[in-house]
C-alpha positions in Angstrom: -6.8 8.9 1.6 -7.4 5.2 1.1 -8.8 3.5 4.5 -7.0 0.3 2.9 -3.4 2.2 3.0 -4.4 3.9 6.4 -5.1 0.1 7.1 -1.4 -0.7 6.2 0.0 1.3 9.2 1.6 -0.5 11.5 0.6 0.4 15.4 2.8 3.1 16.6 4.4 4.3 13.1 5.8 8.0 13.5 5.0 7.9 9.6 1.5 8.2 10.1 0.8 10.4 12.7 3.3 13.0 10.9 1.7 13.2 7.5 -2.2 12.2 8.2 -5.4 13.8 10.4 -8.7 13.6 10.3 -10.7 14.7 7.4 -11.3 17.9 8.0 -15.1 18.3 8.9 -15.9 14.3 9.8 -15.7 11.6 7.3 -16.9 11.9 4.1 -18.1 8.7 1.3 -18.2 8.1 -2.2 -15.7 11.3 -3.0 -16.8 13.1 -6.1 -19.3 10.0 -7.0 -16.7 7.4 -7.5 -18.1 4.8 -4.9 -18.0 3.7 -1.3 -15.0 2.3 -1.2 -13.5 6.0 -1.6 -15.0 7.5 1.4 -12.4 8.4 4.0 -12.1 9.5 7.7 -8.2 10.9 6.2 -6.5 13.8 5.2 -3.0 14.5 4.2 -0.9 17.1 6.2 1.2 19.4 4.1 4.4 19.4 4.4 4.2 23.0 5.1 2.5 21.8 8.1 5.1 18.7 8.8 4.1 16.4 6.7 5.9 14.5 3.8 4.0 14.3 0.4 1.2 16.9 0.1 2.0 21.1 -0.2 -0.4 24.0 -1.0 2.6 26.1 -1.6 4.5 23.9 -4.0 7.5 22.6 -1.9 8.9 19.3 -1.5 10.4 16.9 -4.2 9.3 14.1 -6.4 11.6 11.0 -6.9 12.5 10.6 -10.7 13.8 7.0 -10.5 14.1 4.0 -8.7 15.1 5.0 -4.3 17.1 3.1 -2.1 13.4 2.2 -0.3 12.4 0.6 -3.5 15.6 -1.2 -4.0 15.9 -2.5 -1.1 12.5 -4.3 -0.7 12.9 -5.9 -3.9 15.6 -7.5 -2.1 14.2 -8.3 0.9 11.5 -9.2 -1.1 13.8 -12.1 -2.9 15.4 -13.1 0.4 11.7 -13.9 2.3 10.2 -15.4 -1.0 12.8 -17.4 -1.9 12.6 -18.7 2.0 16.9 -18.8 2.1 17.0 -16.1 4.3 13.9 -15.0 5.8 15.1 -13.1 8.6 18.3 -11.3 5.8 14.9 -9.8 4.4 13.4 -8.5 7.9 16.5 -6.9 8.6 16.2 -4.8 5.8 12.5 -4.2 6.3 13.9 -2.9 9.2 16.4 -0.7 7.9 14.0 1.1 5.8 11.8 1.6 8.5 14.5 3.0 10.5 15.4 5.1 7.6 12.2 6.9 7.1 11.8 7.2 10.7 9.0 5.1 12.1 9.9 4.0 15.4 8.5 0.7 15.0 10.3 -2.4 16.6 12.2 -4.7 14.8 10.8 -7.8 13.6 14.1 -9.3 12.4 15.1 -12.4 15.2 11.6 -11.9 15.9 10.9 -15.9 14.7 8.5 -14.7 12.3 7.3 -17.4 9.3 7.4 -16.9 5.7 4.1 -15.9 5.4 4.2 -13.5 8.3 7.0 -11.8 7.0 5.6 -11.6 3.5 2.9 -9.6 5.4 5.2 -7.3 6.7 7.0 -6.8 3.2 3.6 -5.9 2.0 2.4 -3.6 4.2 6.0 -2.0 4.3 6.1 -1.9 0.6 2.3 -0.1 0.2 3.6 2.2 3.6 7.2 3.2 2.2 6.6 3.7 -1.3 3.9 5.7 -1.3 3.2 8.1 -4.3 6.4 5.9 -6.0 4.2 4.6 -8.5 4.5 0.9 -7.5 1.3 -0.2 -5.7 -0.9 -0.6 -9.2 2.2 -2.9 -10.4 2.7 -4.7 -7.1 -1.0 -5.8 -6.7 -0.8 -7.1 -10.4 2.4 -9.4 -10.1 0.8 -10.3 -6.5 -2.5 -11.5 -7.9 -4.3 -8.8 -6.1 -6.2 -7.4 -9.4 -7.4 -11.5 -10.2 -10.6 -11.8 -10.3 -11.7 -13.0 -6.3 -13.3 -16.2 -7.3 -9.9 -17.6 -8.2 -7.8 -16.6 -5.4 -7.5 -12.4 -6.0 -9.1 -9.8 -4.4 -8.2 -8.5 -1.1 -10.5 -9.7 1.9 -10.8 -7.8 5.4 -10.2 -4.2 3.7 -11.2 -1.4 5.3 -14.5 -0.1 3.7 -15.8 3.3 4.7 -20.0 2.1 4.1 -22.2 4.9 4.7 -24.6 4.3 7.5 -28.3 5.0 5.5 -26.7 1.2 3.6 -26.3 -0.5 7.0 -29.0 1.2 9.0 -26.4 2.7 11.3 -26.3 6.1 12.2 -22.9 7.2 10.7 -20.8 6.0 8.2 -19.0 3.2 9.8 -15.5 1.0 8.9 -16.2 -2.3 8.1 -13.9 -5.5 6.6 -14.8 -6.3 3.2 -13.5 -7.9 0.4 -12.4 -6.2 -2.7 -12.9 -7.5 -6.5 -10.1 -5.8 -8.3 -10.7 -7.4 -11.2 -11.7 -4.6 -13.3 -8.2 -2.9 -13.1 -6.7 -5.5 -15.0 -8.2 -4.2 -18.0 -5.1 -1.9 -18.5 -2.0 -3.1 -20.2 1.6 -3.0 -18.5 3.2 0.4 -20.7 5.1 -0.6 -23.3 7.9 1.1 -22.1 8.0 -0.9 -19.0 8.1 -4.0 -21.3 10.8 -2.2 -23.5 13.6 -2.7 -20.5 12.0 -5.3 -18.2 10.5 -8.3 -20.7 7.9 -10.4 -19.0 9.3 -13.6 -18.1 7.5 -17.3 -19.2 4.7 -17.7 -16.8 4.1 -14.0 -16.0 0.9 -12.5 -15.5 -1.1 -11.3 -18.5 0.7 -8.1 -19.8 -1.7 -7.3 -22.8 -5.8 -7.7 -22.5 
């Protein structure tokens, strides 16, 4: 498990304390040689065992399509960035969360600014649509796989650093800042392009 989705939890969420525990045996960094910034103090619970996305006895289902989640945080999404109804977008931020069971408070009438509630969208779109296949194509049209000298990146991520590099005694979470840059070497599936053409402007779509 990703520290930076763990990190995307909001306080109190009923979503994460049903479908993630401690990895078993401590944490553990650099999984399979790929790098600190794969170590993790998570696990997945099955959903044998209550959880939601995992199984070792092949249960559970796999959306095929677009869900309601998705299509309604695209819309919240064009109500908070298009700042004519800020709060029209929390609501429904809201009504996923409620959905899917989290237990959070509402931050609709909560006052929140634009940027505060493009924060929650974020973090509700990375929590929600987990395993849907849209976080690689939501950091791309958000700038997050830019290169971090001009703006992309992500700063403060959680970063599981082993402690032999910090002089620590176990690994230990720290903020860092994340160059995605690299993961813009992949082109946007032509299939995708086939029935949603990139608009003037758009972010690169061929490298």
């Amino acid at each position: 498990m990703s520290e930076r989705l763990i990190q995307d939890y909001q306080p109190g969420d009923n979503r994460f304390t049903q479908n993630f525990e401690p990895y078993p045996g401590g944490p553990t960094v650099n999984v399979r040689n790929r790098g600190i910034q794969f170590g993790t103090r998570w696990n997945v619970i099955d959903i044998e065992d209550g959880g939601t996305y995992a199984t070792d006895n092949s249960i559970g289902s796999i959306s095929m399509s677009a869900t309601w989640e998705e299509n309604s945080l695209m819309l919240a999404e064009y109500k908070i960035r298009s700042g004519t109804d800020i709060n029209g977008g929390l609501l429904i931020i809201d009504q996923v969360r409620d959905a899917q069971g989290s237990g959070l408070a509402n931050v609709s009438g909560t006052g929140l600014s634009q940027a505060e509630a493009i924060e929650q969208l974020r973090s509700e779109r990375r929590v929600a649509l987990y395993l849907r296949g849209v976080a690689f194509y939501d950091a791309r049209r958000w700038g997050v796989t830019a290169p971090a000298a001009t703006g992309g990146g992500r700063t403060n991520a959680n970063v599981l650093v082993p402690g032999n590099i910090i002089g620590a005694a176990a690994a230990t979470i720290l903020p860092c800042t994340i160059d995605y840059d690299y993961m813009d070497y992949w082109d946007v599936p032509q299939n995708e392009l086939d029935f949603n053409a990139a608009a003037p402007g758009s972010a690169p779509i061929h490298n």
